[in-house]
Each structure stands twice: as C-alpha cells, then as structure tokens.
C-alpha positions in Angstrom: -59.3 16.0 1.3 -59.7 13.4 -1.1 -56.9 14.9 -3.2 -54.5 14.2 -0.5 -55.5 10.8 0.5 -54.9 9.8 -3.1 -51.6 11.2 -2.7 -51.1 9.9 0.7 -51.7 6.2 -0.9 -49.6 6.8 -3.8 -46.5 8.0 -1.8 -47.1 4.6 0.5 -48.0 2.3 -3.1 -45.0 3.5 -3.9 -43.0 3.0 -1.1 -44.3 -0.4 -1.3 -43.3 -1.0 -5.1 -39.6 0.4 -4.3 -39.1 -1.8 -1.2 -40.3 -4.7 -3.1 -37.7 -3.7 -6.0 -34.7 -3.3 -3.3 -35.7 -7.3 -1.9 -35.7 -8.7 -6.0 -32.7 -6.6 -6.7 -30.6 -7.7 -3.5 -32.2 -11.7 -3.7 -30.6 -11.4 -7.4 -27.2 -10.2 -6.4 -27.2 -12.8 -3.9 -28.0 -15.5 -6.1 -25.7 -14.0 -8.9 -23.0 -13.5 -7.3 -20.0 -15.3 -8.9 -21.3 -13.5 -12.3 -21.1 -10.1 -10.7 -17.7 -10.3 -8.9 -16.7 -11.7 -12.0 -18.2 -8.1 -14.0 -16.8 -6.2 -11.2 -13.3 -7.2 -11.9 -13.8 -6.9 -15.4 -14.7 -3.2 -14.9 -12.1 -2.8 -12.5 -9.5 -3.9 -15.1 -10.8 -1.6 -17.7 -10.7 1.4 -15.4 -7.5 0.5 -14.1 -5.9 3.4 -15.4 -7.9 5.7 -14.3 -7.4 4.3 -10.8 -4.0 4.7 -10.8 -3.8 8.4 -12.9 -6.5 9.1 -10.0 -4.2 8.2 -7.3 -0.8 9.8 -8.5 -3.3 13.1 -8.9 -4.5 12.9 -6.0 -1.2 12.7 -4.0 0.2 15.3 -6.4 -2.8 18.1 -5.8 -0.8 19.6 -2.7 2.6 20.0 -4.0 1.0 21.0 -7.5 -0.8 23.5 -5.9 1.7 24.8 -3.6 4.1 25.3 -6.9 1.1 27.0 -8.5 1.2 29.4 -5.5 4.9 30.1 -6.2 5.1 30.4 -9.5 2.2 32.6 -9.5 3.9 34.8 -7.1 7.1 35.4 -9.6 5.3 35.6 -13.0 4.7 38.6 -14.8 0.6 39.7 -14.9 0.1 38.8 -18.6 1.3 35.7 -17.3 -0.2 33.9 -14.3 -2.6 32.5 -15.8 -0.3 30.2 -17.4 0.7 29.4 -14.0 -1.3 26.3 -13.2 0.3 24.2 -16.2 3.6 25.3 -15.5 2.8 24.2 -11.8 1.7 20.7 -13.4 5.1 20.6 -15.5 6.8 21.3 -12.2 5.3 18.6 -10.2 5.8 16.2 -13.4 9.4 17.0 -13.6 10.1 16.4 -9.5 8.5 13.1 -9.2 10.6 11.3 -11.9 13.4 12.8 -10.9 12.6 11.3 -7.2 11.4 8.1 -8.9 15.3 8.6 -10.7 17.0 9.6 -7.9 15.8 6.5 -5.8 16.4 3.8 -8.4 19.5 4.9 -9.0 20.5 4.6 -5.6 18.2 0.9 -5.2 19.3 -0.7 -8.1 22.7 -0.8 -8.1 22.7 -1.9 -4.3 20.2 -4.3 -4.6 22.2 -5.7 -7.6 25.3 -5.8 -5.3 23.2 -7.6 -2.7 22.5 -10.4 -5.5 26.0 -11.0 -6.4 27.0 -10.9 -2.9 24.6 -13.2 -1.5 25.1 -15.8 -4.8 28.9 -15.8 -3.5 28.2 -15.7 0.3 25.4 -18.9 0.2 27.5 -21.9 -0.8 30.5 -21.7 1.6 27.6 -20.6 4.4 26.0 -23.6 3.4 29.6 -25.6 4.0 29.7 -23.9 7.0 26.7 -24.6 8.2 26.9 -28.5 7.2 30.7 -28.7 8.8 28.3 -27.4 11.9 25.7 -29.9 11.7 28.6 -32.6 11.4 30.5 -31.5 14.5 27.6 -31.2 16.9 26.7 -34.9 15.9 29.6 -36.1 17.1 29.1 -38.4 20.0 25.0 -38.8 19.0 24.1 -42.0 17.1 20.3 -41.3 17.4 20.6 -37.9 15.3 23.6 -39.4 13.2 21.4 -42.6 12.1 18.7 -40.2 11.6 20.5 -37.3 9.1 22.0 -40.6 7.7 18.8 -42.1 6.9 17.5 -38.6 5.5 21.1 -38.8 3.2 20.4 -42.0 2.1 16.6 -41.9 1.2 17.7 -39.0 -0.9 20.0 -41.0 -3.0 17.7 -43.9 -3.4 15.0 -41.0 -4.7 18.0 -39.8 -7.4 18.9 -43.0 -8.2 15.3 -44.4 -8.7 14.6 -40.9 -11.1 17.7 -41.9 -12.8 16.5 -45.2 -13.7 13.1 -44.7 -15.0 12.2 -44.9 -18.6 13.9 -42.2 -20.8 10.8 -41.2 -23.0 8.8 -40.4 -20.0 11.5 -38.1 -18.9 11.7 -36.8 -22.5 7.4 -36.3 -22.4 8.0 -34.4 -18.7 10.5 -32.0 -20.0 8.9 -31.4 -23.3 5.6 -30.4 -21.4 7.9 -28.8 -18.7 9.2 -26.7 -21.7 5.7 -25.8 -23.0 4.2 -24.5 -19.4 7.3 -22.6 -19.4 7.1 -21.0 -22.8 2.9 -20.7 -21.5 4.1 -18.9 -18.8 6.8 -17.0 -20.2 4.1 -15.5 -22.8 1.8 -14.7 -19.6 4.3 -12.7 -17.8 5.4 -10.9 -20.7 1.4 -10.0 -21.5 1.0 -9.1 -17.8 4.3 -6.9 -17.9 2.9 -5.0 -20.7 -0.5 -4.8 -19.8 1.2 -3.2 -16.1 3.5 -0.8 -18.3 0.4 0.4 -20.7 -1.7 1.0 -16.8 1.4 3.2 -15.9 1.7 5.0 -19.4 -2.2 5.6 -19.3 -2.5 6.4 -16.1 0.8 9.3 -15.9 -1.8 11.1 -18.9 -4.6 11.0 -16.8 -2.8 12.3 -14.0 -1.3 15.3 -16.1 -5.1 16.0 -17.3 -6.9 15.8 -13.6 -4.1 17.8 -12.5 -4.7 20.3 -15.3 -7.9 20.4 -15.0 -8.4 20.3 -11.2 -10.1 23.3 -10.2 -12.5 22.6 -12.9 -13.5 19.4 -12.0 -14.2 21.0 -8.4 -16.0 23.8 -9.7 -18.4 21.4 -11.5 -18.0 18.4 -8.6 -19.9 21.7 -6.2 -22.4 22.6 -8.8 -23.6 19.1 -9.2 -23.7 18.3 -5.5 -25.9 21.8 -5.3 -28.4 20.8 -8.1 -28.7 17.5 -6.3 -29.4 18.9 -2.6 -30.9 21.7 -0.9 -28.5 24.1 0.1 -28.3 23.6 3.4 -27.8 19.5 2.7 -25.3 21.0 0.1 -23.5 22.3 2.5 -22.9 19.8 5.1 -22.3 17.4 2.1 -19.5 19.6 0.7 -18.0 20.1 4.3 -18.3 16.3 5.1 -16.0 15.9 1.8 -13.7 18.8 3.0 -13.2 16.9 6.3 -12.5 13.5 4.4 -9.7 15.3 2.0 -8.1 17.1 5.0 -7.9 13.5 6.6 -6.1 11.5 4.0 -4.1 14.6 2.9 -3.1 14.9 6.3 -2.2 11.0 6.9 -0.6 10.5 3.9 1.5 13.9 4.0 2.4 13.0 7.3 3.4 9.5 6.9 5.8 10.2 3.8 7.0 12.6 5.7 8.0 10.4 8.7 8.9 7.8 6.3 10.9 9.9 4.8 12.5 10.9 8.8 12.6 7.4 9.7 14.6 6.3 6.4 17.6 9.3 6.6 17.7 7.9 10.7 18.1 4.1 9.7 20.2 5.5 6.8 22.6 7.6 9.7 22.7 4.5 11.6 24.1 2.2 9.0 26.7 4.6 7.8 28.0 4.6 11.1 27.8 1.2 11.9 29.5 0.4 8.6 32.6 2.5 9.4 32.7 0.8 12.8 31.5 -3.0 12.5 31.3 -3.3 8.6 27.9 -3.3 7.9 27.1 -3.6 4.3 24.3 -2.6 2.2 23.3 0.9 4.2 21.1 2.8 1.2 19.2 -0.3 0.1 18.4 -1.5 3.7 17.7 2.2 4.5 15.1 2.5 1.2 13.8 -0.5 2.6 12.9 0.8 6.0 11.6 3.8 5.0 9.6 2.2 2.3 7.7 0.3 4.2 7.1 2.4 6.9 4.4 3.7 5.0 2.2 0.6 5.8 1.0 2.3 9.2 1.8 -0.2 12.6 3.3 -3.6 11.3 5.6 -1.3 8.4 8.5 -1.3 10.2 8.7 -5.2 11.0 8.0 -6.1 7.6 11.0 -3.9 6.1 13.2 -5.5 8.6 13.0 -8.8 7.8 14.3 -8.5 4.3 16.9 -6.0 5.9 17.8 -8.2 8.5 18.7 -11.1 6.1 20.8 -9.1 4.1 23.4 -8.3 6.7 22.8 -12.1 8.6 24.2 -13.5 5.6 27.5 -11.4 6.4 27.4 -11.0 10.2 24.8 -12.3 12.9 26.0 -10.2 15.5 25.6 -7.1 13.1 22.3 -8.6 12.1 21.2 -8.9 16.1 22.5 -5.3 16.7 20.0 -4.2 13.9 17.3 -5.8 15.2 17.8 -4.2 18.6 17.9 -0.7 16.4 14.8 -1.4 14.8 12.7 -2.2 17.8 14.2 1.0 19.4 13.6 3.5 16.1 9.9 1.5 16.1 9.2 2.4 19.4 10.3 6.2 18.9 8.6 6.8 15.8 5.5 5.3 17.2 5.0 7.3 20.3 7.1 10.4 19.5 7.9 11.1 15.9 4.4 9.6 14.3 2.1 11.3 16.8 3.8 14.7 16.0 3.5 14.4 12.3 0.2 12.9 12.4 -1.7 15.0 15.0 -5.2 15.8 14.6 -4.9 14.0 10.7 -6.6 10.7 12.1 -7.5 10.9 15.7 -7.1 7.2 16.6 -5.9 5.6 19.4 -3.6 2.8 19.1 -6.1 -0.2 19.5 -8.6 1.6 16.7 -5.4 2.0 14.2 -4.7 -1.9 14.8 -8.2 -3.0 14.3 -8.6 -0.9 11.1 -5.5 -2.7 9.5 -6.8 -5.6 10.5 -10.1 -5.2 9.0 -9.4 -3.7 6.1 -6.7 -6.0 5.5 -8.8 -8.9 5.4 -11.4 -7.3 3.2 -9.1 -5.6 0.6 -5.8 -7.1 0.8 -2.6 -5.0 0.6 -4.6 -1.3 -0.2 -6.8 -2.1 3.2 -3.4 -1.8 5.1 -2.7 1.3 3.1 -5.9 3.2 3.5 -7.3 1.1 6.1 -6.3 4.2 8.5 -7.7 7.1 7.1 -11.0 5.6 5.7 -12.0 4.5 9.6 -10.7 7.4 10.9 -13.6 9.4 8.3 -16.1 6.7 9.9 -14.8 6.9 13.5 -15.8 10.5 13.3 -19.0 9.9 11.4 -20.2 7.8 14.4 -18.9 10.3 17.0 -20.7 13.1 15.7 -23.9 11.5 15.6 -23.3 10.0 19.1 -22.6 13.7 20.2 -26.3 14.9 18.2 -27.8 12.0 20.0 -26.5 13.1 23.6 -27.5 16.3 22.9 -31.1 15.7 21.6 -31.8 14.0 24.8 -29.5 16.2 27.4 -27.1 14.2 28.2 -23.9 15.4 27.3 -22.5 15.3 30.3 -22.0 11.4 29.2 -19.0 12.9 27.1 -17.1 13.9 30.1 
C-alpha cells in the first residue's frame, strides 16, 4: 500500500515538474522569439537541399515505382533485382527530358514575346498619346490639366539639369557601387539556388534508391515506439495522408496537364482564324498555373492576357471570355473527376484552406494548403463520428 502511494506521488511530482518545464520552455520561446525564427531560417537554409531532393522524391515515388513494376516484368530472373535502379535511371531520364521538352518550347516563345512587345510598346504608346490628344479636343479643363502635368515635368528635368555637377558625379558613383553590391548579391544567390538544385537532384536519386528501405526502417521505428495496436493506426493514419497528397497532386498535373493541351487547341485555332500570337507560351502559362488549386487559372491569365492585348484587344477580350468558360468547366466537371475521393472538400473548405495557408506560409500554403486540410478535415471528422458514437447519437450524421 505504501509502495503505491509513493508511486502514486511520484507519477503526480512528476507530472508537476514536466508541466512546470513546458510553462519555462514556452515563456522562453515567447520571449526569444526573434533569436529563434532567426535559428529556424538558418536551419532551413542549411537543409534546403534536402527539402527540395525530398520533394522531387516524393513526387517521383509513383512513376518510379510503376517503372519498377514494368521493368521488373520484362527482365530476366538473374536480373530483377537490378530493377529498382534501373526504374530510378528511368524516372531520371523522363523528367529532364520533360524539363527539356518544355523549355524548349518556352524559351524561344517567350524570347519572341520580348522582341515583340519591345517593337509593339512605343508606337502603342504614340497611339495611345495621338488618343489622349484627340479626346481633349474641345476640353480646356483636362487640356490645362495634362498641360500643367507636361510642364511640371520639364521644370523637374530642367531643375536636375542645373544642379551642381559633382553631386551628380557622387549619385552616380554610389549608384554604380549599389549596383556592382547588388550585382555580386544576385550572382551569390543564383549560385547558391543552382548548388540547392545540384544537391538536391543527388538526394533525390538516393531516397529514390533507397526508398523501400527507408520504409522498412520508417515501420520498425514507429513499432519500437508504440504498442502495436497504436502502431497500427499510426501507420494507417500515414497511409491515408500519402494516398491524399498523391492523389491531389497526381490529379491536379494531370488536369493541368488537360487544361493546358485545351487552351493550347484553342489558340491554334484562333490563330489560324483571328491571328492570335504566342499559342505554346500562353498555353504553358495556363497550364502552369493551374496547379495553384482555385485562383490558378486567373493568375495565368493575366500575364496571357497582356501578351495578346498588346497585339489585339478584341482577341485579348475573346480570351478572357475562354478562360472564364474553360475555368468554369474544369472546376465543376474536369477537376471533380480527376480529383474524386483525393481531398473530399467542398468548394468553401478549398477556399478557406488557400486562404489560410496562404497567409501563414506564403506561395507553398497555396500549393499544399489543400491536401494538408483536407488530412485535418478528416482528422476532425473521425473523431466527431467516435464522439457521436460513444454517446448514441449518430443519427446526428444523417
């Protein structure tokens, strides 16, 4: 008896002691905060590669395995078990010659766009002046106005043209030297992103290598850490989160992908019949961004849109119209198909999730914003369900 209240004070001394810890451990992250965002993006620069090798692995695993399959199939005995690095070399091989494929195509149209809107802005920009002029014909209020705009304009030049020469001399000189400053900072920051890439393609080659041994060893340390039965639910909880992003992102290159040849079929058509220019590059463009789940589409079409305003408006309005149209297919036809039973959101739960992980996390919030609520939306739902059903009253669910 007395052995047991000794352990029954110990267990609550030390439950004590750790929620004591916890309070001086989160009053000190509070109070040191700056230092340990500041250590946080430290670390997250160092593992930088291994965050992007981790995420080209990761959307590599299916078709990697899937090759594996294949080329398992077709090999000699004595052979398969060579398979998964040929599958790995496979996989390699594809992507860069996608990566290839789709710079080629970008590259020189995007070039073409350059040149094209250098010679297309200046007698646009007569144009649109000529414009101006002729509708303020007959209206001294706006002519005095755009007047008075013209002429403060030339009294700032000509007071910059009068002012002391070595001062001028000192503000170029120190314009020169932020340049050069700045120059050196890109270059440092385009190597340091080229290194990330380099580093993280090797680590992507290794996980992928080694991928059924880092699961093998990923289940035997979740089993030494739980009972079995907590094993288990842990390891299917894990299985339900892979399925998930596998299944959004799958689906969503995928539609992409559908959405992009569709634009692409457009264009080509409408360049044969109302010269529309610039059909691959706007058509990458579109089904680039249609990755970025709900505002994707919009955002690819501005830049798209610009790019044929600059040579037609009307063509540019017709586009528009086409976008909003291929939007509202792929949203409630096309996208539900691919996507069903990967997420399991409704439209107002796949809005709010961009929207809050796009104000925690930036640009990757939008991107995995999706999946990772859909993993929580079903987290809640099941223990809403075990609630119900502890207390008989699942006929709330109907």
């Amino acid at each position: 008896m007395n052995k047991e209240f000794l352990k029954k004070i110990f267990f609550k001394s030390l439950t004590g002691f750790l929620s004591l810890a916890l309070a001086i451990m989160l009053f000190f992250c509070i109070q040191r905060m700056d230092q340990l965002r500041q250590t946080f993006r430290w670390l997250l620069d160092v593992l930088t590669p291994f965050i992007y090798g981790g995420t080209m692995a990761y959307l590599l695993k299916t078709p990697c395995g899937f090759l594996e399959r294949q080329i398992e199939s077709i090999l000699p005995d004595k052979f398969k078990k060579h398979a998964n690095v040929l599958s790995v070399i496979a996989v390699m091989i594809l992507s860069a010659l996608v990566i290839y494929l789709l710079l080629n195509m970008v590259i020189p149209e995007m070039w073409n766009s350059i040149v094209a809107l250098a010679v297309a802005i200046p007698p646009k920009a007569e144009e649109f002046a000529n414009w101006v002029v002729g509708h303020l014909e007959g209206n001294e209020m706006l002519q005095n106005y755009v007047n008075n705009a013209f002429a403060n304009i030339e009294h700032w030049l000509r007071n910059w043209a009068n002012t002391d020469l070595l001062p001028t001399m000192q503000g170029m000189m120190d314009g020169v030297v932020g340049m050069m400053g700045g120059v050196f900072t890109t270059v440092s920051s385009v190597f340091t992103v080229i290194k990330n890439i380099v580093l993280g393609i090797i680590i992507c080659v290794y996980l992928l290598a080694a991928r059924k041994s880092f699961s093998r060893q990923g289940k035997a340390l979740v089993y030494a850490a739980f009972k079995p039965e907590w094993a288990e639910a842990v390891l299917k909880e894990l299985s339900f989160i892979d399925k998930t992003f596998v299944g959004f992102f799958g689906g969503k290159i995928l539609d992409s992908a559908i959405v992009g040849l569709i634009c692409y079929v457009f264009c080509a058509v409408m360049t044969a019949a109302a010269g529309f220019q610039n059909a691959v590059l706007i058509s990458v463009i579109i089904g680039v961004t249609n990755v970025i789940p709900y505002f994707g589409p919009f955002i690819g079409a501005v830049p798209a849109a610009l790019l044929i305003l600059i040579s037609s408006p009307r063509n540019c309005l017709i586009f528009l119209i086409f976008i909003v149209i291929l939007q509202q297919f792929d949203g409630n036809i096309l996208g539900p198909k691919l996507l069903a039973g990967s997420v399991g959101l409704t439209g107002f739960w796949v809005l709010f999730a961009i929207t809050l992980f796009q104000g925690v996390f930036g640009f990757i919030g939008i991107l995995v914003g999706v999946p990772v609520f859909a993993v929580i939306y079903d987290l809640v739902r099941r223990w809403i369900v075990m609630g119900l059903k502890k207390h008989g009253r699942l006929d709330m669910l109907q």
